[in-house]
C-alpha positions in Angstrom: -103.2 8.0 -97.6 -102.0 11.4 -97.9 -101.1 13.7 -95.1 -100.5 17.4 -95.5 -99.6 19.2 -92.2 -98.0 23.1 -92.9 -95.6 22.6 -90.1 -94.1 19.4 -92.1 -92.2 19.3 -95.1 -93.6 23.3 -95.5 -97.0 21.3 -95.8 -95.6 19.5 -98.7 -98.3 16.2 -99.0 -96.4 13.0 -98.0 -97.9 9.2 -98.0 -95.7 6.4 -96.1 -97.8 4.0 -98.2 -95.7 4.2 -101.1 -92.4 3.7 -98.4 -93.9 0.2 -97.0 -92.2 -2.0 -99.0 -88.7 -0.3 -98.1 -89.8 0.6 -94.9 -90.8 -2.8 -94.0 -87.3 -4.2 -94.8 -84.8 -1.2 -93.6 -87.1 0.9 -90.8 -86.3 -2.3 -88.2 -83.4 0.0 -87.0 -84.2 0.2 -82.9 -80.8 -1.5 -81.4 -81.5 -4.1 -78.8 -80.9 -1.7 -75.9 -83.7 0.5 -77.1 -86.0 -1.9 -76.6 -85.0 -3.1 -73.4 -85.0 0.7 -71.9 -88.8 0.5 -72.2 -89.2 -2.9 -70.5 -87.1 -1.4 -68.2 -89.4 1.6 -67.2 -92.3 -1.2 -67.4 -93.5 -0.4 -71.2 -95.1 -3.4 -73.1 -94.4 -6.0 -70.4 -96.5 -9.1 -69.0 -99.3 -8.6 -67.6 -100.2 -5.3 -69.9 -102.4 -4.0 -72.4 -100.5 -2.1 -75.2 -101.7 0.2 -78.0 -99.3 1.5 -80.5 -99.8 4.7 -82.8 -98.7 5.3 -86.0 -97.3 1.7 -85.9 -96.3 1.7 -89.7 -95.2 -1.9 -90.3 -95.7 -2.9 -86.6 -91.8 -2.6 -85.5 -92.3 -1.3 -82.1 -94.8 -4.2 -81.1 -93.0 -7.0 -82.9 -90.0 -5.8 -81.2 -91.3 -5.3 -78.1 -93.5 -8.7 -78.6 -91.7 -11.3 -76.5 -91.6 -9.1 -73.3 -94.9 -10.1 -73.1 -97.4 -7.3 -73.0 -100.6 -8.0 -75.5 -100.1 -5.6 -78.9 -102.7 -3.7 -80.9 -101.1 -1.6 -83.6 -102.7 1.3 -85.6 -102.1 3.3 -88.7 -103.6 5.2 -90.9 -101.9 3.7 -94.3 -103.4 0.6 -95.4 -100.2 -0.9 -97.0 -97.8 0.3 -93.8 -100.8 -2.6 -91.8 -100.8 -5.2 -94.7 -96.7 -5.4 -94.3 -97.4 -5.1 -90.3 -99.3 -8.4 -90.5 -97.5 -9.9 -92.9 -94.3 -9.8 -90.9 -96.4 -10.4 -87.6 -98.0 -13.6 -88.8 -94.4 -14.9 -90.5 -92.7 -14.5 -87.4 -96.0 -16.2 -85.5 -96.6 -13.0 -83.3 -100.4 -12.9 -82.2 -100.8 -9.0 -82.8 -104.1 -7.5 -83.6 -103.4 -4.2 -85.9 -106.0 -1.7 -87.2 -106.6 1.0 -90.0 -107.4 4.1 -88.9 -106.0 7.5 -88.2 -105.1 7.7 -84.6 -107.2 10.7 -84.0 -110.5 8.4 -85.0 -109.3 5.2 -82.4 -112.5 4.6 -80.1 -111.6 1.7 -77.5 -113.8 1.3 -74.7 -112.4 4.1 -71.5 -109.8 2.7 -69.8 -108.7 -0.1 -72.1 -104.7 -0.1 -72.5 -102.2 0.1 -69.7 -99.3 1.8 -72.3 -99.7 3.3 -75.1 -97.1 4.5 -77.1 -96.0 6.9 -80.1 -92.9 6.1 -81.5 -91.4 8.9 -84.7 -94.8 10.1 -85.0 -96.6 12.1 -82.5 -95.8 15.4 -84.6 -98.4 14.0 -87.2 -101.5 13.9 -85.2 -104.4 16.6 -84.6 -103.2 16.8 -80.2 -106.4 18.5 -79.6 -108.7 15.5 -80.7 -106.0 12.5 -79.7 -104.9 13.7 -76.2 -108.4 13.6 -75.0 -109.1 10.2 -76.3 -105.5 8.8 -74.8 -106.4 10.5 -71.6 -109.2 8.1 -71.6 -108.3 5.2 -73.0 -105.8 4.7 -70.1 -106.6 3.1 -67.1 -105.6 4.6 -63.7 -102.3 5.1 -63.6 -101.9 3.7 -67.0 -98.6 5.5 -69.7 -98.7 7.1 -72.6 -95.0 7.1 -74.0 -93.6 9.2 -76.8 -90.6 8.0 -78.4 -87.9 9.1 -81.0 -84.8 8.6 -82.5 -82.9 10.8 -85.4 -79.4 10.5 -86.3 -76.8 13.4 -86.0 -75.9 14.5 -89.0 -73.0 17.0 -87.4 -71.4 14.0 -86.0 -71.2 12.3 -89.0 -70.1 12.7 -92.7 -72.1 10.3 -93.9 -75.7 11.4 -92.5 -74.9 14.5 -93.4 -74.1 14.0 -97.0 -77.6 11.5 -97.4 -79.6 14.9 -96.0 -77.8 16.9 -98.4 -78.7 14.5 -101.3 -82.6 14.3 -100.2 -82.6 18.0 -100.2 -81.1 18.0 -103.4 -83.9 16.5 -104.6 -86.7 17.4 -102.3 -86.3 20.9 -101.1 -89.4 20.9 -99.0 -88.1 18.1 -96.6 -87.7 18.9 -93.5 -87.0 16.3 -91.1 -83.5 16.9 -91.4 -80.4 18.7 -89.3 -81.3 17.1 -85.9 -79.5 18.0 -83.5 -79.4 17.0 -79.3 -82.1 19.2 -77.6 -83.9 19.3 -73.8 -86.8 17.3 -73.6 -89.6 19.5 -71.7 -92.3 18.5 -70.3 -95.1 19.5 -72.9 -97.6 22.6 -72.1 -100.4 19.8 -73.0 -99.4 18.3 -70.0 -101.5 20.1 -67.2 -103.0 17.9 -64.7 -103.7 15.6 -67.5 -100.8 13.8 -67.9 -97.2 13.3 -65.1 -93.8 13.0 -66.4 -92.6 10.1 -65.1 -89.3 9.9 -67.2 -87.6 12.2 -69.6 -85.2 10.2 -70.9 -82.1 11.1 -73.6 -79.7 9.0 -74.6 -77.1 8.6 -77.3 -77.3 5.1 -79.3 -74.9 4.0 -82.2 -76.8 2.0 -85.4 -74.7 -0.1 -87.1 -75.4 -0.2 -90.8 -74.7 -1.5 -94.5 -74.3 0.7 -97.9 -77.5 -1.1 -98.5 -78.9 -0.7 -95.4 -78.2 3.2 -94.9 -79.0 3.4 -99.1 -83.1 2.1 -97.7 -83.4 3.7 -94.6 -83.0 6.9 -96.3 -84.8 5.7 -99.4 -87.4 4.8 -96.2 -87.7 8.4 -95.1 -90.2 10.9 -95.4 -88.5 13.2 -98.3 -87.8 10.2 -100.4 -90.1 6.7 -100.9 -92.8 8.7 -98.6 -92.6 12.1 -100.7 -94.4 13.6 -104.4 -91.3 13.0 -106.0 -91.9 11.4 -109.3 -90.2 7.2 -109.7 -87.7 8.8 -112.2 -86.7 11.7 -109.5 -86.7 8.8 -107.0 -84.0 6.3 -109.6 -81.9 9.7 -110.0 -82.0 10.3 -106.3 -80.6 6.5 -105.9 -78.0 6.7 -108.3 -76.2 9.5 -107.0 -76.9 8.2 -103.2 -75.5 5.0 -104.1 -72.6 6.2 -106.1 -72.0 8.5 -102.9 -72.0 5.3 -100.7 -69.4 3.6 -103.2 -66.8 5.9 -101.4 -67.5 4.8 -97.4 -66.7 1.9 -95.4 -69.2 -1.7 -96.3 -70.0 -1.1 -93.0 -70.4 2.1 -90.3 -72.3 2.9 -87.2 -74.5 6.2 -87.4 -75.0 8.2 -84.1 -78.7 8.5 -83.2 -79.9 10.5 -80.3 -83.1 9.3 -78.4 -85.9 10.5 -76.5 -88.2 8.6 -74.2 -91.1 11.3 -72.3 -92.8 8.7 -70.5 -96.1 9.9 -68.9 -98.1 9.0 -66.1 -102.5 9.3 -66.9 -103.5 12.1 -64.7 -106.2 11.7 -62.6 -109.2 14.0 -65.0 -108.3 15.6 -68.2 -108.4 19.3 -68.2 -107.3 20.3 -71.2 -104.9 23.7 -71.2 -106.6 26.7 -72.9 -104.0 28.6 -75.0 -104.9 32.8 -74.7 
């Protein structure tokens, strides 16, 4: 499934459909303490109902599975599902997942006590979703948003990967991240309390191979027009670049959690 949004990739079209094999096998990149941050501030725990957007191949509730909250994943690529189930039912997790874009979801009002959006609440139409999230919640339900991007100023290797995508895919974007504040969002109003606003550096620990398919992974490569013979160049020179680092490095990833608290009526904010 296509998506073409002009603030993205200068609305280049991009499909993580054709990523989900390599995004099934190298995207799994959370480290532990991720993870247990969110349990921490009572996300996905016992007791809870938990809806996931954009849950490409289902890593935030597979990971977040044995805290004990009840999963149901979305997406709106067919293939990023099939590979969410797959690896669902081979590790015998009981996690219901669904095919649909995020802004046509229609569970009952006040159905999940979390829901989350982890790497892709920049896709999604805000106008039509936060409404719909606003009522999905029960009372004092969360909706968290959640993200993680590697420095690429504090390290050589990040860096030179981005320069090599760009190399290839001038259009992407969704590089040279750097540390910023994380604001409370305008959207908020009355609609929605911060409760956290978390940041946080993490270090991932990584393979040539491993690094080599999360890039391949990313939005300007396995998710991008490019053609399979731009793609095998792109790998080539990535890999030969690898040939010259360590087997094994950590990359610095900075992370943000806005963790918010339903509001007691949505009134939406009216932009003059």
């Amino acid at each position: 499934m296509e998506i073409k949004n002009k603030k993205i990739d200068h609305g280049q079209a991009f499909d993580w459909g054709k990523a989900s094999k390599d995004y099934a096998k190298y995207r799994d990149i959370y480290p532990k303490a991720f993870y247990e941050k969110l349990a921490e501030l009572s996300l996905g725990i016992a007791g809870q109902e938990a809806l996931d957007l954009g849950t490409g191949t289902g890593v935030i509730p597979r990971n977040m599975y044995h805290y004990g909250a009840k999963w149901t994943g979305t997406d709106i690529s067919e293939n990023q599902i099939t590979y969410a189930q797959k690896l669902s039912r081979e590790a015998g997790m009981d996690i219901q997942y669904l095919v649909t874009p995020a802004e046509q979801i229609n569970f009952p009002e006040k159905t999940f006590d979390v829901i989350t959006a982890c790497q892709c609440f920049m896709y999604f139409d805000q106008d039509v979703l936060l409404p719909k999230i606003h009522r999905m919640l029960k009372d004092n339900g969360h909706f968290a948003i959640l993200f993680m991007a590697w420095l690429p100023e504090e390290s050589e290797i990040a860096a030179k990967s981005e320069e090599l995508v760009l190399k290839y895919n001038p259009s992407w974007s969704g590089g040279h991240m750097t540390r910023y504040q994380l604001d409370t969002p305008p959207w908020c109003g009355n609609c929605f309390v911060p409760e956290n606003k978390l940041t946080f550096d993490l270090p991932v620990t990584f393979t040539r191979e491993s690094w080599h398919g999360r890039i391949k992974a990313c939005r300007g490569i396995g998710a991008s027009p490019l053609t399979e013979e731009e793609i095998s160049a792109w790998e080539e020179e990535h890999m030969a670049y690898l040939q010259t680092v360590p087997e094994a490095f950590d990359i610095l990833h900075y992370v943000t959690i806005l963790n918010l608290k339903r509001g007691d009526r949505f009134e939406p904010i009216v932009n003059d």
